[in-house]
C-alpha positions as CSV (number, residue, x, y, z in Angstrom):
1,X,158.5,140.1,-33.5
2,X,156.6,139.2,-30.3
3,X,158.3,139.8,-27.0
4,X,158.7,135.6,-26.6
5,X,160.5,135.9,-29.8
6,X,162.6,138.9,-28.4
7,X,163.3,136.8,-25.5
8,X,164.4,133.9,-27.9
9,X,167.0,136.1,-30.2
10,X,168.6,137.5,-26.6
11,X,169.3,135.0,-25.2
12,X,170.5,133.0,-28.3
13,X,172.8,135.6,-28.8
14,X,174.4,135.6,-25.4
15,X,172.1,138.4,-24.1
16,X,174.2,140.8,-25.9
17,X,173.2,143.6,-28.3
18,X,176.2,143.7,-30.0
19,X,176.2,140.1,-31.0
20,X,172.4,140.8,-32.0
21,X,173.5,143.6,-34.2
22,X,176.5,141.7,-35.5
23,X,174.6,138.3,-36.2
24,X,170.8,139.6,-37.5
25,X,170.9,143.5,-38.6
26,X,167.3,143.5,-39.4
27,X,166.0,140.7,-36.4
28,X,168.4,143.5,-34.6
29,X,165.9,146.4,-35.5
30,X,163.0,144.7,-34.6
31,X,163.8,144.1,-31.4
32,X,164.8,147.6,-31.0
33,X,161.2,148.6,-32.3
34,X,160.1,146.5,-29.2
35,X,161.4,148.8,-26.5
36,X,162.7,146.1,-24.3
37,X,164.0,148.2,-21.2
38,X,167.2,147.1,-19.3
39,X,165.4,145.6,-16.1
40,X,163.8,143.0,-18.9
41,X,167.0,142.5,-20.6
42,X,168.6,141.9,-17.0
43,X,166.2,139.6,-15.8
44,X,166.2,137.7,-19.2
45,X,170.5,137.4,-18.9
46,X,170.1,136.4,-15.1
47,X,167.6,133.3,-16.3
48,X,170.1,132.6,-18.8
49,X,172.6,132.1,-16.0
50,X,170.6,130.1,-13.8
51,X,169.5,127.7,-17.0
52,X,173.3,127.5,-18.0
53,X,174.2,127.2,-14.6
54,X,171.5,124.4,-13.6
55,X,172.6,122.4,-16.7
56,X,176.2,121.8,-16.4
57,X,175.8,121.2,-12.5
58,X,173.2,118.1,-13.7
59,X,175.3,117.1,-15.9
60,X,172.9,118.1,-19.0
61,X,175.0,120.8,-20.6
62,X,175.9,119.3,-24.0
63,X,178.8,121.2,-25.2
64,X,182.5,121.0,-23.4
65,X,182.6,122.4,-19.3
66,X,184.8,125.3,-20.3
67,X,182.2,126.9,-23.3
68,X,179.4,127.0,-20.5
69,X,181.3,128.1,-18.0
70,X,182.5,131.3,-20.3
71,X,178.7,131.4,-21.3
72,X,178.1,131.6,-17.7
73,X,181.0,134.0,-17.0
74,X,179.4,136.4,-19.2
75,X,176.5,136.3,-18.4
76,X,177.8,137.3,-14.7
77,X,179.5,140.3,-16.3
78,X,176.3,141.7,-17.7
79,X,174.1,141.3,-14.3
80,X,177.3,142.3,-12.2
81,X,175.5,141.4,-9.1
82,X,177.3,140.1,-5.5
83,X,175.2,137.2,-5.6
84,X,176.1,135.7,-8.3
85,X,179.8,135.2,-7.5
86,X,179.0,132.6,-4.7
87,X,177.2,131.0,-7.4
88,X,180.3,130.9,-10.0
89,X,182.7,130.1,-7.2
90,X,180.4,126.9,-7.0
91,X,180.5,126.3,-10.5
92,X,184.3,126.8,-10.7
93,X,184.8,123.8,-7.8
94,X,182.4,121.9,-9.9
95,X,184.3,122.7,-13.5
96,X,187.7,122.3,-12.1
97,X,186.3,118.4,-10.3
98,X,185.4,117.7,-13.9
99,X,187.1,119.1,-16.5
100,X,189.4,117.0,-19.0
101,X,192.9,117.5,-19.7
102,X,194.0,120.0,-22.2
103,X,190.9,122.7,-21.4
104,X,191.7,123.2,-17.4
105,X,193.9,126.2,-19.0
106,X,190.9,127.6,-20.5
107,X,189.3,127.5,-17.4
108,X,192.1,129.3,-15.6
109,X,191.8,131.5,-18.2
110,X,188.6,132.5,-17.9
111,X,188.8,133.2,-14.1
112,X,191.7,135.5,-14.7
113,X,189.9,137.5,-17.5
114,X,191.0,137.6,-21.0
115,X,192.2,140.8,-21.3
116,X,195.0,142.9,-20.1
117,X,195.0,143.1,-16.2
118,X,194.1,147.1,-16.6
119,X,190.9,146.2,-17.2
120,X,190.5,144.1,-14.2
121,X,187.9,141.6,-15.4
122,X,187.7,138.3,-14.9
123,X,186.2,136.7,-11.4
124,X,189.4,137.1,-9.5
125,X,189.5,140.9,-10.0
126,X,185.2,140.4,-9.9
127,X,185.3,139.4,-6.5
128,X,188.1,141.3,-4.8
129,X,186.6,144.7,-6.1
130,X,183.0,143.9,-4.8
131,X,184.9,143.4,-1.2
132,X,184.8,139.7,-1.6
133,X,188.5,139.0,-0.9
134,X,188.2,135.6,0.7
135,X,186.3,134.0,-2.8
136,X,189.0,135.9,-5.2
137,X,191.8,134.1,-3.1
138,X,189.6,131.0,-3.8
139,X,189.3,132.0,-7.5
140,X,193.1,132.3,-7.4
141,X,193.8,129.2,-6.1
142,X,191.8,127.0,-8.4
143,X,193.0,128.9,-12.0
144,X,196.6,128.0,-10.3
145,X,195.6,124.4,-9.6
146,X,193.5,123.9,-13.4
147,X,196.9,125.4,-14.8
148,X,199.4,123.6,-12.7
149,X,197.3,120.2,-13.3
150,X,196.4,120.9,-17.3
151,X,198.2,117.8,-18.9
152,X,198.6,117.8,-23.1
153,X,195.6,116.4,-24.2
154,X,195.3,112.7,-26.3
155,X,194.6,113.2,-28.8
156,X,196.7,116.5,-29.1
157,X,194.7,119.2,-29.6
158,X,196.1,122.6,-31.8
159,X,195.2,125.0,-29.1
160,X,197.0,123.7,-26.1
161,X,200.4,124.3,-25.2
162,X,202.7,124.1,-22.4
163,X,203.6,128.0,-23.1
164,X,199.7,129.0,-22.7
165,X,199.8,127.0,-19.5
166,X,202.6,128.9,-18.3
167,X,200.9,132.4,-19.5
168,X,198.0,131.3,-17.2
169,X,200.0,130.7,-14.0
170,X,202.1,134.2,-14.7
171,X,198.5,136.1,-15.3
172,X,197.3,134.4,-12.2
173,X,200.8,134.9,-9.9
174,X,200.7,139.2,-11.7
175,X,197.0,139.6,-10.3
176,X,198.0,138.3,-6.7
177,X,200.9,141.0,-7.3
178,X,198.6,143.7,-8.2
179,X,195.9,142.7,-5.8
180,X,198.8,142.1,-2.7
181,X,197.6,138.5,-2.5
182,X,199.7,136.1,-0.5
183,X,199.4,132.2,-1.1
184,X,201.4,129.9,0.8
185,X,202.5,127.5,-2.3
């Protein structure tokens, strides 16, 4: 395996060794062989971003707003830089302008993190713990509005419901709780 073919298998895999690992045991061990040190793997995962990033804001991202936004999301997670959350916040403005009804939820889901508010991920939590406190109200505000503004899809689609809706307005209203975040409504 060269290192342009180490680059390749990262970054396919979400710049994640545990999707490597999962995915391609043995493509796995030869990139370990390689010795790729974490400032590499960083810089690979923050070019990822800005291709994933650059894409859906020209409109040339293929797949549906919400998958690369959570690509980008996640990416974000692994480089855990400052910076980068003035970037997402643009990106969320952009996603929320121009996502379709019936995956604005997912959206909203995605800025309030996907797990149990004890963990505190998610961009809301992102931002306010990096001292950013103005762009996690911002963050709070659009997951509201995607949720409050998510209409049933046509055709219907099996994953959304009106009761996931509401789970993503009651994470986003517990988080202002926790975080002592007052919105005027």
């Amino acid at each position: 395996m060269t290192v342009s073919e180490a680059k390749a298998f990262f970054v396919s895999m979400g710049c994640s060794g545990f999707h490597m690992c999962r995915e391609d045991t043995d493509k796995y061990y030869q990139y370990q062989a390689l010795h790729i040190g974490g400032e590499i793997e960083q810089q690979w995962t923050e070019e990822a971003f800005m291709d994933t990033y650059d894409k859906i804001l020209n409109g040339q991202y293929v797949k549906p707003l919400w998958q690369g936004y959570s690509v980008c999301v996640d990416y974000m997670h692994t480089v855990k830089s400052k910076d980068f959350f003035g970037k997402m916040l643009i990106l969320t403005r952009f996603v929320a302008a121009n996502e379709v009804d019936g995956n604005r939820v997912i959206v909203a889901e995605t800025i309030n993190g996907r797990r149990d508010n004890n963990f505190r991920d998610g961009l809301i939590y992102g931002a306010y713990d990096c001292g950013m406190v103005d762009e996690a109200i911002e963050f709070v505000k659009i997951a509201l509005w995607l949720a409050e503004n998510d209409k049933e899809p046509v055709p219907v689609k099996h994953y959304w419901s009106m009761e996931r809706v509401n789970k993503s307005i009651q994470k986003t209203d517990a988080i202002c709780m926790d975080l002592k975040l007052l919105l005027q409504r």
